[in-house]
Structures are given as structure tokens and as C-alpha cells.
C-alpha positions in Angstrom: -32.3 61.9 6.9 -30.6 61.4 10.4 -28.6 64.2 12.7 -25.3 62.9 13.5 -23.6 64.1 16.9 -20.2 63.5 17.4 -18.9 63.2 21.3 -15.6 65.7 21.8 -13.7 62.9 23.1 -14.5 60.9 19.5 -13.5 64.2 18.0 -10.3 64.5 19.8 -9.2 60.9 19.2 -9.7 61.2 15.7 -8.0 64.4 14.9 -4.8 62.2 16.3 -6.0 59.7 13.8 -3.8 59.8 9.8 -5.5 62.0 7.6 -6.9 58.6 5.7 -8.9 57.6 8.9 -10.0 60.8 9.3 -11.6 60.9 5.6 -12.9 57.8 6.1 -14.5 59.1 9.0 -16.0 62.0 7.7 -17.4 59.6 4.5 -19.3 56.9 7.8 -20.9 60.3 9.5 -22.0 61.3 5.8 -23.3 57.9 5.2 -25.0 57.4 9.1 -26.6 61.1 8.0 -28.0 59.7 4.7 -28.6 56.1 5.4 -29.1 55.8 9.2 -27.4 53.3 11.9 -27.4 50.3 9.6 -24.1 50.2 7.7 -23.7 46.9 6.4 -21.5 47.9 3.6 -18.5 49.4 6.1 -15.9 46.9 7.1 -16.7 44.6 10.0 -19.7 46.4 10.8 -21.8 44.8 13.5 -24.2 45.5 16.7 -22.8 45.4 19.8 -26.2 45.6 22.0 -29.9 47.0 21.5 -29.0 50.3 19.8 -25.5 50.3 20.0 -23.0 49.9 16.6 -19.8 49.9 15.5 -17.2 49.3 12.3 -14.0 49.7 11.5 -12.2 52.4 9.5 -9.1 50.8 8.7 -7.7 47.4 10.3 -6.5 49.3 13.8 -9.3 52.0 13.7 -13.2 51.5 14.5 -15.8 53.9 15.1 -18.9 53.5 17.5 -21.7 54.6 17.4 -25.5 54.8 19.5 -29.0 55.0 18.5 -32.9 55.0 20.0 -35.5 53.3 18.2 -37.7 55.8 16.3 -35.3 58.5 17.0 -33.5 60.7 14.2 -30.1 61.5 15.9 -27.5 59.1 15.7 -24.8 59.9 18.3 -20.6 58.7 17.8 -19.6 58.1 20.9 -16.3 56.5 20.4 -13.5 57.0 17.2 -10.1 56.1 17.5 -7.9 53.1 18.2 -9.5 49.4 17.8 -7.4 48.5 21.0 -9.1 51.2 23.4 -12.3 50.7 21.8 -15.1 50.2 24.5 -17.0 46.8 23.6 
């Protein structure tokens, strides 16, 4: 079982998000709780660099998110648009 922090600015950006992306949010923090940083099964899911995540919610929305080896917190530091997304 992982903690999963979400950054306020991922929070903010996806409460503008539709209600769908936001569901599908709250189903990836539920899974990144359960199953940890890996999630191969989400849509275009990849690593960006050592310890660092992301996939995407719906075609123009992607989540990102950060983790230390040997750690148990998971930290979202990015949810909202693919076009500001930082990678």
C-alpha cells in the first residue's frame, strides 16, 4: 500500500478538468495507492526520468507523477492539460 500526495496546483488544474477526467483521476490515485508507480495498464503510460511518471487520462489530459526508490509516498505533481504538461 502506497500514500498518494497530490500537489495543490495538480488539484487546482484538475477541478477545471470535465467531470470524466476528474473520475478518471480519482480511479489512477486509487490505483497508484493500491498498486504503486508502475501503471502499465493506463493509457500511454511511460517514465519520463529515474523516478518520474506519467499517463494520460483522456487524449488531451495526462497526469504526472514522482517517486523515490524504497519509498512509500507517491507524489502527483502535475494533472491537467497534455499541452502544459512539463516533460
Amino acid at each position: 500500500m502506497f500514500t498518494v500526495r497530490v500537489k495543490k496546483s495538480a488539484l487546482k488544474r484538475i477541478s477545471r478538468a470535465p467531470e470524466s477526467v476528474q473520475i478518471l483521476f480519482d480511479e489512477l490515485a486509487e490505483d497508484l495507492k493500491a498498486k504503486g508507480p508502475l501503471q502499465p495498464e493506463w493509457p500511454n503510460f511511460s517514465r519520463l526520468a529515474e523516478g518520474r511518471y506519467h499517463c494520460h487520462l483522456k487524449y488531451s489530459w495526462v497526469a504526472c507523477w514522482s517517486y523515490e526508490k524504497d519509498s512509500v509516498e507517491i507524489e502527483v505533481y502535475y494533472a491537467g492539460s497534455r499541452e502544459d504538461a512539463p516533460y
